[in-house]
N, C-alpha and C positions, 0 to 999 in steps of 0.2 A: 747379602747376609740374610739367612733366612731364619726364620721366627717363629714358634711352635705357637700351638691354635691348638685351646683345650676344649673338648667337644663332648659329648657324652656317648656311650658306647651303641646306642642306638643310632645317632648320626652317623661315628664312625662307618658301622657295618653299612649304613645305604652309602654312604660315599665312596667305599670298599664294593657294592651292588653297582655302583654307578660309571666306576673304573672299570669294571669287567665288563659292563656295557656296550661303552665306546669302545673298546678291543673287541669286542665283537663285532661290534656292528661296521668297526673302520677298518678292523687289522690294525691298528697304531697305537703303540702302548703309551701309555700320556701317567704322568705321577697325579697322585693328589693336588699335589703344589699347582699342577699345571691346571686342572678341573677347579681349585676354589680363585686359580688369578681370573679365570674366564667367566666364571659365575659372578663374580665382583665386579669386573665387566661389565656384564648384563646389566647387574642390578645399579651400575652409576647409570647407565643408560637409559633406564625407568626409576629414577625414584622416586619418584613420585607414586608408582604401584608398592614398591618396598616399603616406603614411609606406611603409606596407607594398612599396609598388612600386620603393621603393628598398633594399629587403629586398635579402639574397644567396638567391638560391635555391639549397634545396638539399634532395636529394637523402635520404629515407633511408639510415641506414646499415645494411651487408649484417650477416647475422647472425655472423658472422665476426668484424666489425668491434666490433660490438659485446661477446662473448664477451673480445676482447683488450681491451677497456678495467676491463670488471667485475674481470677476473683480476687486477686489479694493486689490486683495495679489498679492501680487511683489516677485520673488523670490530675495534673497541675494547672491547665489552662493553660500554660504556656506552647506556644507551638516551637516546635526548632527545624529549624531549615539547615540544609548540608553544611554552606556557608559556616552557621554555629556550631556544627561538629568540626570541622576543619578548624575553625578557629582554638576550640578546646584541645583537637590531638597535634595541630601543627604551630599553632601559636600564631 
């Protein structure tokens, strides 16, 4: 059963650019359907690169910015060891 996929008219036409492509460059005429199962493909294969691409980029921050954020941590005196994080996230 197959399942329509709302796209914007820009994508459309490169996926239309990209169909004409591959018939060029293979001789093999291949549907859309066939180019976005392959491309889903790929990207279960890296998702890890896909996750990421919908990351925010961003920017180091200036060392400015940074010095304003430290100045506002206070130590407690307390020290904590792995152990005491483990025990806090795993119980």
């Amino acid at each position: 059963m197959a399942t329509s996929v709302k796209m914007d008219d820009d994508t459309k036409s490169r996926l239309e650019r990209l169909q004409a492509e591959i018939r060029l460059k293979t001789g093999k005429r291949v549907t859309q359907q066939e180019i976005l199962a392959q491309l889903v493909e790929h990207a279960i294969e890296s998702k890890a690169d896909l996750i990421d691409s919908f990351r925010e980029n961003r920017v180091p921050l200036a060392e400015s910015e940074r010095e304003k954020f430290h100045d506002g941590m206070v130590s407690s005196g307390v020290t904590t060891t792995e152990e005491d994080i483990d025990d806090v996230l795993y119980g």
